[in-house]
N, C-alpha and C positions, 0 to 999 in steps of 0.2 A: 504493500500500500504506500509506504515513506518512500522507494522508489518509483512509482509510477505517479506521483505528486512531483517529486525532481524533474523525472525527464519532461513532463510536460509540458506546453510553453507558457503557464497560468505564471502571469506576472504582476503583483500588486501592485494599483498607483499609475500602472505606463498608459492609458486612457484618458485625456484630458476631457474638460468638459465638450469641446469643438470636436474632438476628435467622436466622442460617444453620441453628440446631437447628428455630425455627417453619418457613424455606421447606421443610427434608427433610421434616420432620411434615406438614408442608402439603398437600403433593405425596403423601407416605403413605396419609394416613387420607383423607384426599379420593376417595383411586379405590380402595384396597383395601378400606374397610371396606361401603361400599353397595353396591359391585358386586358383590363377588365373595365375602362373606360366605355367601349362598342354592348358588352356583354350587361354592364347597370342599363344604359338606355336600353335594352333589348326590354327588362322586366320592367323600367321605371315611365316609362313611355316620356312624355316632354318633360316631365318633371326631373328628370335624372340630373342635373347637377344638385338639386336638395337632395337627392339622395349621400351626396357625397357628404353632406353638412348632416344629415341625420347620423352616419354612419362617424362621423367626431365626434357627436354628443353620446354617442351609446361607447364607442370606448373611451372615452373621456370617464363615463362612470365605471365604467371594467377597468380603468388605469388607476382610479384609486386604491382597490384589494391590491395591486400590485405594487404601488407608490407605499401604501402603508407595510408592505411585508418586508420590501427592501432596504424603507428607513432603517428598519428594525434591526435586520438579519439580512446588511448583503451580503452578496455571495458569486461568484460563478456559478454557483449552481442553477440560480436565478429560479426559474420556474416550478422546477425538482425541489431546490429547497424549499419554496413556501409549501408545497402538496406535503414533506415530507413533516413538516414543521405543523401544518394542519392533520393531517392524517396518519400521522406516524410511519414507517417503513413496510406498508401494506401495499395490498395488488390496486387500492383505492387511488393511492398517491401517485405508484410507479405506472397503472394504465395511463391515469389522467397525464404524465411526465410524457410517456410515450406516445400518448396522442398529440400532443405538442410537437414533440420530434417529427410525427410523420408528418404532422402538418406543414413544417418549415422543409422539410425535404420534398412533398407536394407542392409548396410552393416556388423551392429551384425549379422542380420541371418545367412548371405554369411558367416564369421566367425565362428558361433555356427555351422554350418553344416558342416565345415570345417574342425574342432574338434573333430565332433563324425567320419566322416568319417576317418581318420586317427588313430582316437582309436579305430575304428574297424581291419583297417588292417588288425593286426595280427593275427585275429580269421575270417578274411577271409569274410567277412561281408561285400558288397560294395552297401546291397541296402536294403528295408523290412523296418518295421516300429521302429527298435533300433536307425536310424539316428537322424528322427525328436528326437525319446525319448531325446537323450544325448544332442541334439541340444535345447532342450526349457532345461536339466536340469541344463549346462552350462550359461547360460543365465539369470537361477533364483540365479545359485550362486554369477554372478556379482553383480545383484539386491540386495543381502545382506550384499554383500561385501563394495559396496557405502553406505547401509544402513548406513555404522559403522562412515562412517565421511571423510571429504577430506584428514588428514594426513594420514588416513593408504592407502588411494588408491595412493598417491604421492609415498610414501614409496613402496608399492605394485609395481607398474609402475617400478621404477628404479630398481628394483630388477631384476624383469623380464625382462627388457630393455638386462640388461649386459647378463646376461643367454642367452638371445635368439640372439642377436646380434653375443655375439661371439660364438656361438652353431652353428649358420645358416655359418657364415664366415669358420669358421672350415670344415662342410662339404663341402661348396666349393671347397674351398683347396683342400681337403683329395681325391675329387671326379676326380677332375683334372689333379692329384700328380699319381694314381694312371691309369687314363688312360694313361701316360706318353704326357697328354697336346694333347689329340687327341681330336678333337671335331665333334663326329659319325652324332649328328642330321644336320651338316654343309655338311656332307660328301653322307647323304643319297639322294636320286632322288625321294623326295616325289612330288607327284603334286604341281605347284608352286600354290602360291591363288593368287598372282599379285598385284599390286600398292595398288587396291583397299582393300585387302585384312591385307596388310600390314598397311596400315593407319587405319582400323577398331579395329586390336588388341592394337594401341596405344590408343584408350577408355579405353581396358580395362588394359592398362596400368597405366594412368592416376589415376585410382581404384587404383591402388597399391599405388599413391602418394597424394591421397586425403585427409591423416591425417593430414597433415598439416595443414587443416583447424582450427582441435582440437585446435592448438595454440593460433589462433584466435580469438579461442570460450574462453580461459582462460586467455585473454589479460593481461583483469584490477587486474588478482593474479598476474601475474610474475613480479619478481621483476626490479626496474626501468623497466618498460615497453614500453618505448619510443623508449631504443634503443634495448632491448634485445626480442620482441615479431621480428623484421626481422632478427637479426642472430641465432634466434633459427629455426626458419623456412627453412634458407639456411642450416644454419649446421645439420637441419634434413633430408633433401633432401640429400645433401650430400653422407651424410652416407648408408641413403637407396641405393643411386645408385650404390656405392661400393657391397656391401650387396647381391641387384638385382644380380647384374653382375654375383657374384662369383656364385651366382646359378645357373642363366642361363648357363654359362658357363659349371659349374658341373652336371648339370642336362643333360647337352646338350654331354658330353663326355661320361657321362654311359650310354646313352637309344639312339637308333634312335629315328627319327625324329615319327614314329607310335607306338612305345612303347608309347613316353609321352603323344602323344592325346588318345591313348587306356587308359595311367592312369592317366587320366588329374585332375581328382580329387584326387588325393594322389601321385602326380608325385614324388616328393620328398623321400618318403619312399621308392618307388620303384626305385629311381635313385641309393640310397644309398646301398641297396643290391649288386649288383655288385662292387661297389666302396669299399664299408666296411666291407660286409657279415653282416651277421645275427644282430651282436654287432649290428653294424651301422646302419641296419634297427631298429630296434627296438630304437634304441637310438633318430634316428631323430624322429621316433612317437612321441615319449616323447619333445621331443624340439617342434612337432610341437603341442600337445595338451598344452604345457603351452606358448608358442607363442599364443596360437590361444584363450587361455583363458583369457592372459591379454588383449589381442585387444577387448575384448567383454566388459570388466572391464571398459577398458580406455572410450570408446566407449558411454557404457552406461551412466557413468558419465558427458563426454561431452553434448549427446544430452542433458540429462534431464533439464541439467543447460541450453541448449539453449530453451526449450521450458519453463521450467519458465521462461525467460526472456522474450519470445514471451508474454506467457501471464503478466506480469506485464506493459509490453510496449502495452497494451492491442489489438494487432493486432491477437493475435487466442480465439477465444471462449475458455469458461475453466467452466465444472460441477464438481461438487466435489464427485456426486453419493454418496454424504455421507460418507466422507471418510475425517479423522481428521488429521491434521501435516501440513506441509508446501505445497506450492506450488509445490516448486523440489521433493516432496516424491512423490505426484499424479503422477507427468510427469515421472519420475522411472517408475512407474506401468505401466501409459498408454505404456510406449516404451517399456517394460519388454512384455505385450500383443500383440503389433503389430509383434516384431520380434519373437516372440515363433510363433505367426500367420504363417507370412511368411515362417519359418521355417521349416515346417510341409508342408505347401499345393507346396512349391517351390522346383526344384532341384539348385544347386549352377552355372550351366552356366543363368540359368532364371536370380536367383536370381541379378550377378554380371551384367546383359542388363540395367535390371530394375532400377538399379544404377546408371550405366552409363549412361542413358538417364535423369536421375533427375539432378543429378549433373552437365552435361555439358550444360543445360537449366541456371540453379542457376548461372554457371558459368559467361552464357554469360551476366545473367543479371546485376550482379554484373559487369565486364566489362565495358557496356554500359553506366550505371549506373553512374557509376566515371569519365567517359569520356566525358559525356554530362553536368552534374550537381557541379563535385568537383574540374577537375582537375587542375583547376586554383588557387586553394584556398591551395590543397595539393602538389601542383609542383608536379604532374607526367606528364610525358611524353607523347601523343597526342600519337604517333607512337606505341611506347610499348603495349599500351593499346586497342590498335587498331588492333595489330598483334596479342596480346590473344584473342583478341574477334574473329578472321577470322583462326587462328589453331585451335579452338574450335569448329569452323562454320564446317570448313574441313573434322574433325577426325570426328562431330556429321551426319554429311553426309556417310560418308563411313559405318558407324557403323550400320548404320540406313538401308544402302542399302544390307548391307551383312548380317544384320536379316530380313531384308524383305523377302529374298532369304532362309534363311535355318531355320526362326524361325518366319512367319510373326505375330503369334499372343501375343508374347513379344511388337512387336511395338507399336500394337493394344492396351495392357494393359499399357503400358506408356502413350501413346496418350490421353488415357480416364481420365489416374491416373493425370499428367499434367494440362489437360482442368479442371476437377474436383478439382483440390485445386485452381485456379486462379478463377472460377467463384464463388466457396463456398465462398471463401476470397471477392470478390464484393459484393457479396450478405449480408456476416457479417459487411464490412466498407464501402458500398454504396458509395465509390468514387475509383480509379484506382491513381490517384496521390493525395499528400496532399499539401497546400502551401508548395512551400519552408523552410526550418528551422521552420517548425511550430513541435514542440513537445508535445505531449500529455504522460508527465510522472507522 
């Protein structure tokens, strides 16, 4: 255990506040704003830029359980630790951990095929087997890029933060500027989807805001952590919702409301053409394959270090299949496989369900979790805590009813994927809760 903590690259303190606001952002705008921009307006019909704004205020309340667990108790362990801290070292903690994981490795894929789609663009390519290609090769470059060590990926991160932040804000503007502030997808009589429909695309808005977990997850690096892991999380929320906006917005002034579900997978490059011409297409391509490469970077970073953590706090099985270095180098590989997997067999509306349904499970657990077991200890709020757990209940319902309806066998593969990590997880630690404050580290 005291060597697999050495070799690994967990470094206290080397996360600066800037450095921790660009990985959230990173992680952000990287998969929420390419992927799943076409895909919100598909469920939200004209209304889909509030959805982006619904989908702040609901994890805004879900970032409090997280904001108060980490004052407390940061950690690397981020997520793992609060489940483990609420639930003790049971198959309750370590599913809900796990769901987490698959979800951030779900979400590379969503990202890598996000990537290649939009580097196809140009040469007119929107399907055939070049997607997966560029999607598992985007993927393997992250994996090597972590290889090299946590400063170049921090460094990496902020780099591509400024680039892609003000790249994406820019065509907003540009997009809006030039329809002289008209907003066409507002103005069209597409079929309305109705209440239910509008509260469904707030899951997959939610996606768009779920990096913020990443912060979480690198608690115990950022500097003073006490108080700078909750205003890095607000100040990244933030930003993203400026960020959102300006596209929805911009997206929403060059395309009707049938253009962007027709190019709902590269909405952005095709909003840009009318808005910028040719330049400007082409250019967002470029913003969005290095937006979409560091989110896969940031991404894979995070998970790995969450599932070594999983396994050091020994709630996941862990085989080494003969394979020499640290812990975090395995769990690199294992995630590097699952989402080149995913990648390949999934298309990008699958992929970002399959997400959504992990993640707002984890969510609620996490919720529940601090509500029953900590809140006392952590002074949070009884009410707060209780209205993320039932806006999460709500969107998880609607999400659930409007794939039932036009995709029921996503439900089906979550449903299974779900049962199947909480029952392997009993079966591996044969209890579901563990005493109270009992640690096995």
């Amino acid at each position: 255990m005291q060597q697999s903590q050495k070799n690994s690259d967990y470094r206290e303190g080397s996360i600066s506040l800037g450095g921790a606001v660009a990985m959230g952002t990173g992680v952000m705008i990287g998969a929420g704003i390419f992927a799943l921009t076409g895909q919100i307006a598909q469920l939200a019909g004209p209304l889909f830029p509030l959805a982006f704004i619904a989908g702040a205020i609901v994890t805004s309340f879900s970032a409090y359980s997280y904001i108060k667990m980490s004052n407390a108790w940061p950690s690397a362990g981020g997520i793992a630790m609060i489940l483990q801290k609420c639930y003790g070292s049971g198959a309750v903690a370590a599913g809900a951990a796990l769901l987490m994981a698959l979800s951030m490795v779900i979400a590379e894929s969503l990202v890598a095929r996000t990537f290649a789609t939009y580097v196809l663009r140009p040469f007119d390519i929107t399907g055939g087997p070049l997607v997966p290609i560029l999607a598992v090769a985007v993927i393997v470059f992250a994996f090597l890029v972590n290889i090299a060590g946590n400063r170049s990926v921090g460094l990496f991160s902020l780099i591509m933060a400024a680039i892609k932040i003000g790249g994406i804000a820019l065509f907003g503007i540009a997009a809006l500027w030039s329809s002289g502030f008209q907003f066409a997808a507002a103005s069209q009589t597409a079929e309305p989807s109705g209440i239910v429909g509008f509260i469904a695309s707030v899951a997959l808005a939610i996606l768009a805001f779920k990096g913020f977990t990443t912060i979480t997850n690198s608690g115990g690096e950022i500097t003073d952590p006490h108080r700078n892991v909750g205003r890095t999380i607000m100040i990244s929320i933030a930003i993203c919702v400026v960020v959102y906006l300006l596209v929805a917005f911009g997206v929403g002034a060059s395309l009707t409301l049938d253009e962007i579900i027709a190019a709902r997978d590269y909405s952005l490059a095709e909003a840009a053409a009318p808005a910028l011409g040719q330049v400007g297409f082409y250019l967002t391509v470029l913003l969005a394959a290095v937006a979409t490469a560091s989110g896969v970077l940031a991404s894979v970073f995070a998970v790995s270090r969450m599932l070594a953590m999983l396994t050091d706090m020994k709630m996941i099985p862990h085989s080494h299949f003969g394979m020499s270095g640290t812990i975090q180098r395995h769990m690199l590989i294992y995630t590097v496989v699952i989402a080149s997997t995913l990648a390949v067999f999934f298309d990008l509306g699958r992929i970002a369900s399959l997400g959504a349904f992990f993640y707002l499970i984890m969510d609620m657990v996490v919720h529940w979790g601090v509500f029953r077991f900590r809140r006392k200890e952590i002074g949070a709020a009884a009410t707060v805590l209780l209205l993320a757990l039932a806006f999460d209940a709500v969107v998880l319902a609607a999400f659930t009813a409007m794939k039932l309806q036009s995709d029921p066998a996503i439900v089906l593969y979550a449903a299974v994927g779900i049962t199947a990590v909480f029952i392997l997880e009993r079966l591996y630690l044969s209890r579901w809760l563990a005493p109270q404050g009992a640690h096995e580290h």
